[in-house]
N, C-alpha and C positions, 0 to 999 in steps of 0.2 A: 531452397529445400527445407523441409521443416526437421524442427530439432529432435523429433523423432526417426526422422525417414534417415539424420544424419546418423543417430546412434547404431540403425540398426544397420546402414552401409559401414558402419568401421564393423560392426562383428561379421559381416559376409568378407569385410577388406580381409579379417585375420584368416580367417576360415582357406581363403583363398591360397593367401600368404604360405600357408601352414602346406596346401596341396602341392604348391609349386617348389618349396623346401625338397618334399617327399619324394617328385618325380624325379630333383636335381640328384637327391641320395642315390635315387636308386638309380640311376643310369650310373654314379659312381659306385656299385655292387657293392655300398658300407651298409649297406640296408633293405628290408626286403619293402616293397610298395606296400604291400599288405598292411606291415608292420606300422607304417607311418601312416596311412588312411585309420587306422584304429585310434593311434595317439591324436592325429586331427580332429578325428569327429569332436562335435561339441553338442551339449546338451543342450534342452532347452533351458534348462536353468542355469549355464552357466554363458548361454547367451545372454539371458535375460540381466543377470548379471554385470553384465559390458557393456548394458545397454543403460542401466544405471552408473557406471562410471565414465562418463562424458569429458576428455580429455581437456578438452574445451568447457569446461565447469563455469558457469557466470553466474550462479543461481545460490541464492541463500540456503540451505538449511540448517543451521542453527547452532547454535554453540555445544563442542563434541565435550569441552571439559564436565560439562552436566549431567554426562552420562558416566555409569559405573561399570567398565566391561567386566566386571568380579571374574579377576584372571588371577587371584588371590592366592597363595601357599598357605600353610597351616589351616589345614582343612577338617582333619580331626576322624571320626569314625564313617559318620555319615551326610550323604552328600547328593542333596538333588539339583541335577544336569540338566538345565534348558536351553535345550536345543532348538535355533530357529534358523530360517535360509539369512537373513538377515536383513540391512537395509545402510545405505550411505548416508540418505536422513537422518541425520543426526534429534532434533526435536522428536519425528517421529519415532526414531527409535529409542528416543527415554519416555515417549508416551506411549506405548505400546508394550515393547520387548522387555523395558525398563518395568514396565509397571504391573505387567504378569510376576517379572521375576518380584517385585516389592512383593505383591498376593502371597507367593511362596513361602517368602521369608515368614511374615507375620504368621499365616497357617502352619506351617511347620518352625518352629523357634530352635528344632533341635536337630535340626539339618542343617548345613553349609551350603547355601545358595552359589551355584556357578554358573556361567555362559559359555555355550558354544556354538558357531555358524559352521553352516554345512557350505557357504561361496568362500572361497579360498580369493575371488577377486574383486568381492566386496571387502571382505578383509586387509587384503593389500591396500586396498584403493584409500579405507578410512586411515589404514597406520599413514600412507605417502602424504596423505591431505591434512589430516589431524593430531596425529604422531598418539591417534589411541590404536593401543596393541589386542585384540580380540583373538581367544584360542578360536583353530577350529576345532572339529568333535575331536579329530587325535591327540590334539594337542589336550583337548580338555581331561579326553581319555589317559592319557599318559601321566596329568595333574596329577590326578584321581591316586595310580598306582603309585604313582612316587610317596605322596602323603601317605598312601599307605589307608586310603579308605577301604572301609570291610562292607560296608552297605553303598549301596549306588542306586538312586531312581533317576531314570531320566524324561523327559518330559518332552517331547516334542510337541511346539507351538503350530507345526503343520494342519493345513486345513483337513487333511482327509490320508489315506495310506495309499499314497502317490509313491510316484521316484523318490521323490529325495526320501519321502520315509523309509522305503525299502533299502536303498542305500545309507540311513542311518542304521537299519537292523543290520546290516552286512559288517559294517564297523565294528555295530558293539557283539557282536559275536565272537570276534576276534581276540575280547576280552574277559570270556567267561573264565579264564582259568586263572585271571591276575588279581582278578576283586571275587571276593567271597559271596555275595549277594549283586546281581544285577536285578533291576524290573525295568519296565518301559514301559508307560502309561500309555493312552492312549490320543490320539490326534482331535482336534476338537469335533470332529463331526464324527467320530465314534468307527464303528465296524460300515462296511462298506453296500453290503447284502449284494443281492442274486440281480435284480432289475429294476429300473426307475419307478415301483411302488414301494420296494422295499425302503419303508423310513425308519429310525429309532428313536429315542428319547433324546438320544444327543441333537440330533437335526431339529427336531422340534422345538427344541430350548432354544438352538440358537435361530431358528428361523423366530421366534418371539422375540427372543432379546433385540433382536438387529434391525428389526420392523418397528418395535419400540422405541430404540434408541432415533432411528431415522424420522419418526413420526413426532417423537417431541422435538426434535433439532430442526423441524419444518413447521413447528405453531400449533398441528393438532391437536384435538382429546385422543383420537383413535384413528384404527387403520380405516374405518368404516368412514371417519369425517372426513379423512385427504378423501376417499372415493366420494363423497358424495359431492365438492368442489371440484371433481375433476383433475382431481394428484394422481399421480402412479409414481411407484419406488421402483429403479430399475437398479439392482445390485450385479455391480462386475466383476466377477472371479477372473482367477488367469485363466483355466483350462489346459486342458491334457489332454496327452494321446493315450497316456496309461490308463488299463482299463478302471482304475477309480475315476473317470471322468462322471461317469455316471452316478456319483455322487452331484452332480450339478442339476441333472436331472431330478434328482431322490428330492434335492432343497425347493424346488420347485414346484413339484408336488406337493412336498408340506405345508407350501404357501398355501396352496389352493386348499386342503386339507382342512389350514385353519381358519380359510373363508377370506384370504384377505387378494383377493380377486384386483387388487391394484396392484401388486407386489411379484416382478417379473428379475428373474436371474439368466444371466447371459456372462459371459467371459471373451478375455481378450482375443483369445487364441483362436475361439470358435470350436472349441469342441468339449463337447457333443456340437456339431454344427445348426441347430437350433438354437444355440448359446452365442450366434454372431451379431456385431452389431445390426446388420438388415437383417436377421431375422424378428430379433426380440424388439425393433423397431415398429415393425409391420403387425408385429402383436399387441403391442399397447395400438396403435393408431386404428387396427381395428378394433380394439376394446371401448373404443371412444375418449379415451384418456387426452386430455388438451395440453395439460401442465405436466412436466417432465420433471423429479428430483433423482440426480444418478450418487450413485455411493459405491464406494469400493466393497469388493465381498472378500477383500484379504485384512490379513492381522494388522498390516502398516501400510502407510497410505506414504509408500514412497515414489517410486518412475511411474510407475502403472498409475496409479492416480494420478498425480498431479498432470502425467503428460498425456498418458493413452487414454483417461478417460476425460481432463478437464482442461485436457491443455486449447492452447489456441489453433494449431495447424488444423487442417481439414480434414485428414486423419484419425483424429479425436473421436471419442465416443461424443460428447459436447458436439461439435462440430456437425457430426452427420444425424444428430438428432436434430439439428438448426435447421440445415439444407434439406430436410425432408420437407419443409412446407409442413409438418402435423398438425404441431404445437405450437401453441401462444407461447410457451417458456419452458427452457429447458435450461435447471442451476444444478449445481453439486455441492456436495457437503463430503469434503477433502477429511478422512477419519477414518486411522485403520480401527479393525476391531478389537484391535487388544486395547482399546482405549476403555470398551466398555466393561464396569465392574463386574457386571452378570453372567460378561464369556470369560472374564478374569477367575472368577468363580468354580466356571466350569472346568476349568483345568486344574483348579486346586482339587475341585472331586475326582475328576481322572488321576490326582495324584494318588489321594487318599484310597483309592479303591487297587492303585496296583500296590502302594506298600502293605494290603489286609490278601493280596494273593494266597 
């Protein structure tokens, strides 16, 4: 069984686990069925989550002491909060999460840079494995008040105003009466619009940045010279059932917008379900496209990349680009985005524009 098919049998194992608790409660009348099918349910992100911490761990990621969880006291007046889902990769996430948060610092000098994760069992998993301690948002939220901060931005690293961002606005609302000033900037792909033409200026940027970054990390001048060798860039988001999915669609269209007619977005999840891997398959292969480069379309290139898109089982996005017979070659360039300076950037401007609210 592949080490994907395994991760995702232990989060159906707990799932399970958790139902048959529930049914045993409630025949013993300590609790109502109801009650406990609520407490069970699991999200998608907090499966995805479990599916990053592999009980069974054999796999390097990197040295945790290099990274700064800034879970720091004496915080001072003001204080910007970045907030991301997180990642167990340890490299990746001081290349990434680490390296937004540096952006911050340097761009605002007069803020107090902190961390906080929205997985509560990503957090567990890096203290049990690494002994680094990482607030979640309450935890970060609670910092905040104790110090006695009177300004607060927070910053979520989120691609788009999904779940978890809604559920980070639900958090910090809770706090408008403890910190004098709250703002919340905005997610990297901006405002969400009405339907898949609806693009922004955010989507544009980073559809340029990340077609750029991908296109020099594969030897080109341009997005025009992979197409004219027969490259396609296929970028794999997670995907959602919340109705910001249609921000996958939105990036999509940008692509083509910007003319770069090799440059195709799909997610793991499949949804929008034209974002599956046989879909977006069948689209390059009809495009004429022979050479495959796949890349991640999230901030950190942690499970989801290294396994759902590059890993070895047959499962893999890698894998079922193989076994289609299309392609002469199909490689990946393992790289979240918060690596790149440009979408590093972009979120110091979404800084800067909610603390001029």
């Amino acid at each position: 069984m592949s080490k994907v098919s395994k991760l995702k049998k232990l989060g159906i194992m707990l799932i399970v686990s958790g139902m048959l608790m529930s049914m045993l409660t409630a025949c013993g009348g300590s609790k109502t069925a109801a009650a406990d099918d609520t407490k069970d349910n699991n999200t998608t992100a907090q499966t995805d989550a479990q599916d990053q911490t592999d009980p069974d761990e054999n796999y390097e990621t990197g040295d945790a002491s290099l990274d700064d969880p800034l879970n720091q006291d004496e915080i001072g007046d003001t204080e910007l909060l970045v907030v991301s889902f997180g990642t167990s990769y340890n490299d990746s996430r001081r290349e990434t999460i680490g390296a937004i948060e540096k952006a911050m610092q340097k761009a605002f000098p007069d803020y107090a840079v902190r961390r906080g994760f929205t997985s509560q069992i990503i957090i567990d998993h890096v203290n049990k494995r690494d002994g680094e301690k990482i607030d979640n948002v309450t935890e970060a939220l609670d910092r905040a008040v104790d110090n006695k901060v009177k300004t607060l931005v927070v910053q979520p690293t989120h691609l788009m105003h999904g779940a978890e961002y809604d559920e980070l606005m639900d958090s910090v609302k809770e706090y408008k009466g403890k910190i004098k000033s709250i703002k919340v900037a905005e997610p990297l792909l901006g405002e969400v619009g009405k339907d898949a033409s609806s693009v922004n200026a955010d989507k544009a940027a980073v559809a340029q940045y990340i077609t750029a970054e991908a296109v020099k990390k594969a030897g080109f001048g341009s997005p025009e010279d992979a197409a004219a060798s027969g490259t396609a860039f296929v970028f794999m988001g997670h995907g959602t059932s919340h109705t910001a999915k249609i921000s996958y669609s939105q990036m999509q269209k940008q692509m083509e917008d910007l003319g770069y007619s090799n440059v195709f977005i799909g997610t793991v999840e499949g949804e929008p379900e034209d974002t599956s891997a046989e879909a977006v398959i069948k689209k390059v292969k009809k495009a004429g496209y022979k050479k495959v480069i796949l890349r991640p379309l999230m901030v950190v290139a942690g499970d989801h990349a290294n396994n759902d898109m590059a890993g070895e089982e047959e499962d893999s996005w890698k894998s079922q680009f193989d076994a289609s017979g299309a392609f002469k070659s199909v490689t990946c360039q393992i790289e979240g985005l918060g690596r790149i300076d440009s979408v590093q950037q972009l979120y110091v401007k979404h800084v800067a524009e909610a603390m001029n609210k």
